[in-house]
N, C-alpha and C positions, 0 to 999 in steps of 0.2 A: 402423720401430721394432718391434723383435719382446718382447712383453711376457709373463711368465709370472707364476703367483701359487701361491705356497707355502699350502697348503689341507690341512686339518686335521682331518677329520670327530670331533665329538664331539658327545656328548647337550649339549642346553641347560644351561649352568650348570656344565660339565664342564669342566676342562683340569688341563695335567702340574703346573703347578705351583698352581694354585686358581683362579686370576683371571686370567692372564695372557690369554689365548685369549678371554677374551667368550663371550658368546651364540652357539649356531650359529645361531641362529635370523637372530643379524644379518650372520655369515659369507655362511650360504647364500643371501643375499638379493644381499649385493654381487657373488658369484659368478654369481647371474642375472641382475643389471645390467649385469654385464659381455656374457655371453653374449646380451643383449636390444640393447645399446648398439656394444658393441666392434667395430670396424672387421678385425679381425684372420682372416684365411683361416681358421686354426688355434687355437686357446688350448690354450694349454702350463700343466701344474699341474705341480706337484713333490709328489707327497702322501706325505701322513707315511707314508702304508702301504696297502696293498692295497684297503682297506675307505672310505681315505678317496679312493683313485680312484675306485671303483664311485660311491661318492656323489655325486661330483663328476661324473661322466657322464649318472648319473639327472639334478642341476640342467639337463644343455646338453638332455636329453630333453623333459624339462618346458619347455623355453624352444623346440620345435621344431624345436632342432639334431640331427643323427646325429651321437653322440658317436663312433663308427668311424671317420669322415671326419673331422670336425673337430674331434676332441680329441687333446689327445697330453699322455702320463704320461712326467717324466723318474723315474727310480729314482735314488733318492739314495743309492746303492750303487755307481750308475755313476760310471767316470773323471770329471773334474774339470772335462775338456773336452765335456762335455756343455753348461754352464754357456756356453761361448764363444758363439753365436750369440746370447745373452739381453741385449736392452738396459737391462729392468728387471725385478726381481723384486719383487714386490708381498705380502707377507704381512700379512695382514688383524689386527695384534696390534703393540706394541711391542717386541718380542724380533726386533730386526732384527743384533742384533752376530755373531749366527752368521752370518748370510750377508755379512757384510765379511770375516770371516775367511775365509770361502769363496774370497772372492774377491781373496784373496791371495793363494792359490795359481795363478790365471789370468796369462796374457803377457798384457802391456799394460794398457790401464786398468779392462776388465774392468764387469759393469755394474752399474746406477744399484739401488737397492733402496729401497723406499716402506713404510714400516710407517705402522697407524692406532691410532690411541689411542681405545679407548672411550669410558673412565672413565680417574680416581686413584684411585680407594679400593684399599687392600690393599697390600699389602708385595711381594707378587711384580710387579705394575705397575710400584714408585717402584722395583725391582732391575732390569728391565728396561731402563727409559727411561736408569737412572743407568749400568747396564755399556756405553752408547753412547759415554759419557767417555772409557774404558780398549779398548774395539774404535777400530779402524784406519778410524775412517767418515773421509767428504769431504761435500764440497757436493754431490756428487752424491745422496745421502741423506736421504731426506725421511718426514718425522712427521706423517700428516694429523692433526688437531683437529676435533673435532666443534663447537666453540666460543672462543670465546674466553677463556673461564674455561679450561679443561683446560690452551690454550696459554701459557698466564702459570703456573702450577702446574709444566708440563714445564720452564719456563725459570727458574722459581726454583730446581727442583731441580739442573739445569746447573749453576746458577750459585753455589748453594751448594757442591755435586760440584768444580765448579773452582775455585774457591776454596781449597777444602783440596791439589788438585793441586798448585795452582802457589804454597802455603806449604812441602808438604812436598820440589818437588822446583825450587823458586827458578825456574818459569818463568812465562808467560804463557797459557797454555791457557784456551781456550774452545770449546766444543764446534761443530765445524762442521757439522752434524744442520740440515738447515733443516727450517722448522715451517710448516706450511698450513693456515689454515682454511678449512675447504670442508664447511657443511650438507648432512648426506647424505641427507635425506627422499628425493629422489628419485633420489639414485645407488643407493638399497638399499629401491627399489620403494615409499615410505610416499609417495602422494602429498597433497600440502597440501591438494588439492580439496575440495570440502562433502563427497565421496563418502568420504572417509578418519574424519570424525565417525561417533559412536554416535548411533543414532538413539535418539531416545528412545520411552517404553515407555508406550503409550497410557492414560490416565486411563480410568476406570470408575466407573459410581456405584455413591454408598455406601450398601446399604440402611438404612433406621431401624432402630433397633435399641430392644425393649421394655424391660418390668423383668419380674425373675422371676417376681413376685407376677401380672403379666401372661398372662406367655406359663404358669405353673401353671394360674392359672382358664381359662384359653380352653381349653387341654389336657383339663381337667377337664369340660368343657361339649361339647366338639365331635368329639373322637375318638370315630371309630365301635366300638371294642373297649369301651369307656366306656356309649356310649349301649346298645351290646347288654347289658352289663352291668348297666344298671339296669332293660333292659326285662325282662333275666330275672329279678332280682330281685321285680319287682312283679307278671310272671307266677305266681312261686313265693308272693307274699304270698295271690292272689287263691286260688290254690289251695288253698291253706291255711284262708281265712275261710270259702270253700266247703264244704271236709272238717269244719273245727267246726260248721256248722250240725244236722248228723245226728246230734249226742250231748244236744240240748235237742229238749225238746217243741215243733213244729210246727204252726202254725194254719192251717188251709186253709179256703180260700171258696171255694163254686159256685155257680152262681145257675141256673134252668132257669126257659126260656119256652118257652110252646106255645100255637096259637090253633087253635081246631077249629070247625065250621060245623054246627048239628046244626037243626032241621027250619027254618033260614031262619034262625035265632039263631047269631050268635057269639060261641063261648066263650075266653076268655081265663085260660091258666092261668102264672103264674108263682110260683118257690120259690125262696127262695137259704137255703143250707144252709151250717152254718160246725162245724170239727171241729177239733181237736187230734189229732198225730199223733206219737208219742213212742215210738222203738224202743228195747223193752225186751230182748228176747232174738235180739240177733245174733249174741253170738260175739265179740263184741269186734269186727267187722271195722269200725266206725263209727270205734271209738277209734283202731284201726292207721294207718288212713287217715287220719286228723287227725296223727299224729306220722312220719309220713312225711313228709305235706306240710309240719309245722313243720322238721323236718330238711332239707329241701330247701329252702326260704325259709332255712333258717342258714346252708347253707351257699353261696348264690347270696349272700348280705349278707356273708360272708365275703371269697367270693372277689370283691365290687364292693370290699369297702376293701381289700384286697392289691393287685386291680390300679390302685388311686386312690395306696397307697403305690409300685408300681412305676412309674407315670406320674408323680409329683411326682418320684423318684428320677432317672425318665430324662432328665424336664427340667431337672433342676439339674444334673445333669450335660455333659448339652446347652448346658445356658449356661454354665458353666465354662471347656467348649471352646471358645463361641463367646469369651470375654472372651479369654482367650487367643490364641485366634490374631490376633484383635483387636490385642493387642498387639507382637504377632511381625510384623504387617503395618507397623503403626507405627514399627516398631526397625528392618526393612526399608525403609521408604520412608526413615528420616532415614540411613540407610547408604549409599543410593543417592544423598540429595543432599552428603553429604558425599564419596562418589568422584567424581560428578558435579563438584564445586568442585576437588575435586584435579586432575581431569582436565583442564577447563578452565584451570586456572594452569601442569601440563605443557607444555598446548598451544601457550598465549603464550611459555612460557620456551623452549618447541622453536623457533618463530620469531622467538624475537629471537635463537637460537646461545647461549644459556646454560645448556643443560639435554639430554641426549643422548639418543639413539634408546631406549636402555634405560628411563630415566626415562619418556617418554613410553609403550611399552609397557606398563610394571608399571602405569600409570596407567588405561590404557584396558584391561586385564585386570583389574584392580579395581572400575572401574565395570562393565563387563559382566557378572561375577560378581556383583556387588550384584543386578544386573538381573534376572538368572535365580532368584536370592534373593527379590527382592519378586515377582515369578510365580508362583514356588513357596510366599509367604506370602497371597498373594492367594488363588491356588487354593483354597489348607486353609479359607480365610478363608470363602469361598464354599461351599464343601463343610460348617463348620460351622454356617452359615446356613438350607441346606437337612435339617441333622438337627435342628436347632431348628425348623423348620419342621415336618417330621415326627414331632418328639418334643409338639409344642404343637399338635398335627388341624389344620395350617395350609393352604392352597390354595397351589399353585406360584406364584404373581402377589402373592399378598399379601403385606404387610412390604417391599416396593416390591420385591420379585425379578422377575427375568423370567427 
């Protein structure tokens, strides 16, 4: 049985008429199945065009085939008899009625052709599946189903489609299109394995978290830019009660002992003397020196409450951000457990055949996108933990960090 497949290269989400064509993402997967599975010397494509060859060669390379040897492109430009040696054509889409008409042109019975149904959703799908009615198919003709839902959907629409045929043109018609359901997890590489799950995104503890009025006074007490601030301040006070002492009169005490030894007698002499010292003609340089050093104590008391206003600022700020991402973490983790549920219920609905490869992807790209979402909320999370740590003189351990 010499098999070929009608292949399509398009961006994901791409095709001629909207929907008709699928995902390539689930094309190019069946096309490595094949070339991972298939029994076939050669695989035979028919590709829409030049572009969707090359792609199709890159799959057989990826799968460890040499596409030079064992691929072969027919051009659908070529005579008609190109088609003759093909037992079945396989196009990964329900738009299979061009190739029955194709294969009307052929002697003899000419071959079998297999379209797959993704999805129903969309108008170009239910025009598809319905122009099967009005194309020249047989039982040779076959519709995979991803489920058994899809396949009651294609046979209602049959069956509606013939109905109208055989009111308007008085006969019996029903579409001879046979219908298969066959779960492709593993014909299009998703294997059901534990290995095929998301892993999940390891817990981390949560440091305490204070109140502002907290982490402001500890800021206020412990930061070293803070403490040097106050130690210059009370330098500049001392300096100052210093400089005022030389503009008031001064009391000074001395006291003198002396003992001297004079013909075998000791004499013993002690004096203490006490004065007042009061500088009257300096120049003023007593006074200068006192309002210097008051200028300097104002301005060291100044700049201690600016930076006690820029460290309350920094900390409320700081905590701001921490509430914040606080909550961004939180809005992240319930995202994550609601893709998490979602994903979970694809998963069952993918093994019971009620729910399709696509379904399942958008599912499990949604949780991992959460995923990377609460990481990246985390991160900030812990990143605004350590500037509240550093906006409040905290030690890297403390507030339970490590």
């Amino acid at each position: 049985m010499t098999t070929a497949i009608q292949y399509s290269h398009r961006p994901a989400g791409h095709s001629t008429g909207g929907e008709v064509l699928g995902l390539d993402v689930a094309v190019s997967n069946l096309v490595r199945a094949w070339f991972r599975y298939g029994q076939q010397e050669r695989f035979i494509c028919r590709p829409a065009d030049g572009a969707s060859y090359e792609q199709f060669k890159q799959l057989a390379r990826a799968e460890g085939l040499d596409p030079e040897t064992r691929c072969v492109g027919l051009d659908p430009r070529t005579p008609q008899h190109n088609l003759d040696p093909l037992s079945c054509i396989f196009q990964p889409d329900p738009a299979i009625a061009d190739l029955t008409w194709r294969r009307q042109q052929l002697a003899g019975r000419g071959y079998a052709t297999c379209g797959l149904v993704h999805a129903m959703s969309g108008t170009d799908v239910s025009a598809a599946v319905a122009d099967l009615c009005l194309a020249p198919t047989d039982s040779t003709d076959t519709l995979i189903c991803p489920s058994r839902a899809i396949k009651d959907v294609v046979h209602n629409l049959w069956d509606t489609y013939s109905e109208y045929l055989n009111q308007r043109f008085k006969s019996s018609f029903r579409c001879p299109v046979r219908t298969s359901i066959i779960q492709l997890q593993n014909t299009m590489g998703l294997s059901p394995q534990p290995g095929f799950d998301i892993q999940d995104a390891a817990d981390v503890p949560d440091p305490k978290i204070s109140s502002l009025e907290d982490y402001t006074q500890q800021a206020l007490t412990t930061r070293p830019d803070v403490l040097e601030a106050q130690a210059s301040t009370g330098a500049a006070k001392a300096s100052a009660r210093s400089a005022g002492i030389y503009l008031y009169p001064r009391f000074q005490v001395s006291a003198d002992y002396q003992q001297a030894l004079s013909g075998g007698i000791v004499n013993n002499d002690a004096s203490i003397t006490g004065s007042i010292v009061f500088d009257i003609f300096d120049g003023g340089a007593n006074r200068s020196t006192l309002k210097q050093a008051q200028y300097t104590q104002a301005n060291a008391t100044l700049q201690e409450q600016q930076l006690q206003k820029d460290i309350k600022s920094e900390v409320e700020q700081a905590y701001l951000n921490l509430n914040s991402a606080k909550e961004r973490l939180s809005a992240s983790q319930a995202s994550v457990d609601a893709a998490q549920s979602n994903y979970d219920a694809q998963r069952e609905k993918y093994k019971n055949g009620v729910a399709i490869t696509l379904d399942l992807l958008n599912a499990q790209t949604q949780l991992v996108t959460a995923q990377n979402n609460l990481v990246q909320a985390r991160y900030d999370y812990y990143e605004a933990i350590a500037q509240m740590q550093f906006a409040s003189g905290q030690q890297g351990e403390s507030n339970g960090g490590k």
